[in-house]
C-alpha positions in Angstrom: -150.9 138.7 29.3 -154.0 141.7 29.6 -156.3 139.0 29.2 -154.8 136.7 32.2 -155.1 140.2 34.5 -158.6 140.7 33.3 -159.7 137.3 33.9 -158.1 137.0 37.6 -159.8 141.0 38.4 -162.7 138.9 37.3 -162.0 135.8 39.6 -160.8 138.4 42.3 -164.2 139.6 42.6 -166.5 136.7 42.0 -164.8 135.3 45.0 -166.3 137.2 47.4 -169.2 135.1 49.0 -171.4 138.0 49.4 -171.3 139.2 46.0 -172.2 135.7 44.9 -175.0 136.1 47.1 -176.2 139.3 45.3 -175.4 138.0 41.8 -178.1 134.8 42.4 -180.6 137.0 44.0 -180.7 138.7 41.0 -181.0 135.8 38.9 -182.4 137.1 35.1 -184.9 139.5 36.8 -183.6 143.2 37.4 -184.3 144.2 40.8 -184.4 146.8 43.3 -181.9 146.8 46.4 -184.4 146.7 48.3 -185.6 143.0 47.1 -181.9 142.4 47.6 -181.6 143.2 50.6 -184.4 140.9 51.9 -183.0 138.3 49.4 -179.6 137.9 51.0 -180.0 139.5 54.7 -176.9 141.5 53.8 -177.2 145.5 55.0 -177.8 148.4 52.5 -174.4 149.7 53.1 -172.8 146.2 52.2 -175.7 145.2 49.4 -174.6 148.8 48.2 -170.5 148.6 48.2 -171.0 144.8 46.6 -173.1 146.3 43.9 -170.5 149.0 43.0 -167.7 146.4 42.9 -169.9 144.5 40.6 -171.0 147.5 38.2 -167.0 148.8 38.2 -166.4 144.9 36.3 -169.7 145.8 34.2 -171.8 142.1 35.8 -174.5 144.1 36.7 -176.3 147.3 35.6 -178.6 149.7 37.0 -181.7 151.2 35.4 -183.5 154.2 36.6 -187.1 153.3 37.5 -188.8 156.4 39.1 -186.6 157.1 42.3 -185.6 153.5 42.6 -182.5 151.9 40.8 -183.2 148.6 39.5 -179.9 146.3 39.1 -179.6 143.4 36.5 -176.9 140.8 35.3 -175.2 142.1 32.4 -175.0 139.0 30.3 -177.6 136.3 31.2 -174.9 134.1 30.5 -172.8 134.8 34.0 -175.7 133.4 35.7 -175.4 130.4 33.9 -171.3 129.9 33.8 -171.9 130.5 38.1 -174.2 127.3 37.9 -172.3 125.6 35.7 -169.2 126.3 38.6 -171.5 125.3 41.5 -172.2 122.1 39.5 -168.6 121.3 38.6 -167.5 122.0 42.6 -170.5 119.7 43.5 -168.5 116.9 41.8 -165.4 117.0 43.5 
């Protein structure tokens, strides 16, 4: 039963658009916000909040570089189950 509540947190907060936005702006590169930003057109406030929601579920990390706080996916292998979904939805 913890399992089933962990995977729908999970689904809960894959399923907001804009996080899916940020997640394939990332792709396998760790990036500033800044690069995000520009990536997705979303605002720093909102790039920021989506960011927090995805660190609290540990998909992305942040690493220190100088004053700047490069984010990156986790597990390479999100990025490739979220294509794998987009694929599969293409179908039907």
């Amino acid at each position: 039963m913890e399992q089933v509540k962990k995977l729908s947190s999970l689904f809960k907060v894959l399923s907001e658009p804009n996080r899916l936005r940020i997640l394939t702006s990332l792709g396998l590169e760790c990036r500033p916000v800044s690069a995000v930003i520009a990536d997705t057109g979303l605002s720093q406030t909102n790039v920021s909040f989506h960011l927090r929601k995805l660190r609290e579920m540990k998909l992305v990390r942040g690493e220190k570089n100088g004053s700047f706080v490069f984010y990156c996916i986790s597990d390479p292998e999100l990025l490739e189950l979220l294509n794998r979904f987009r694929e599969w939805g293409a179908k039907s």
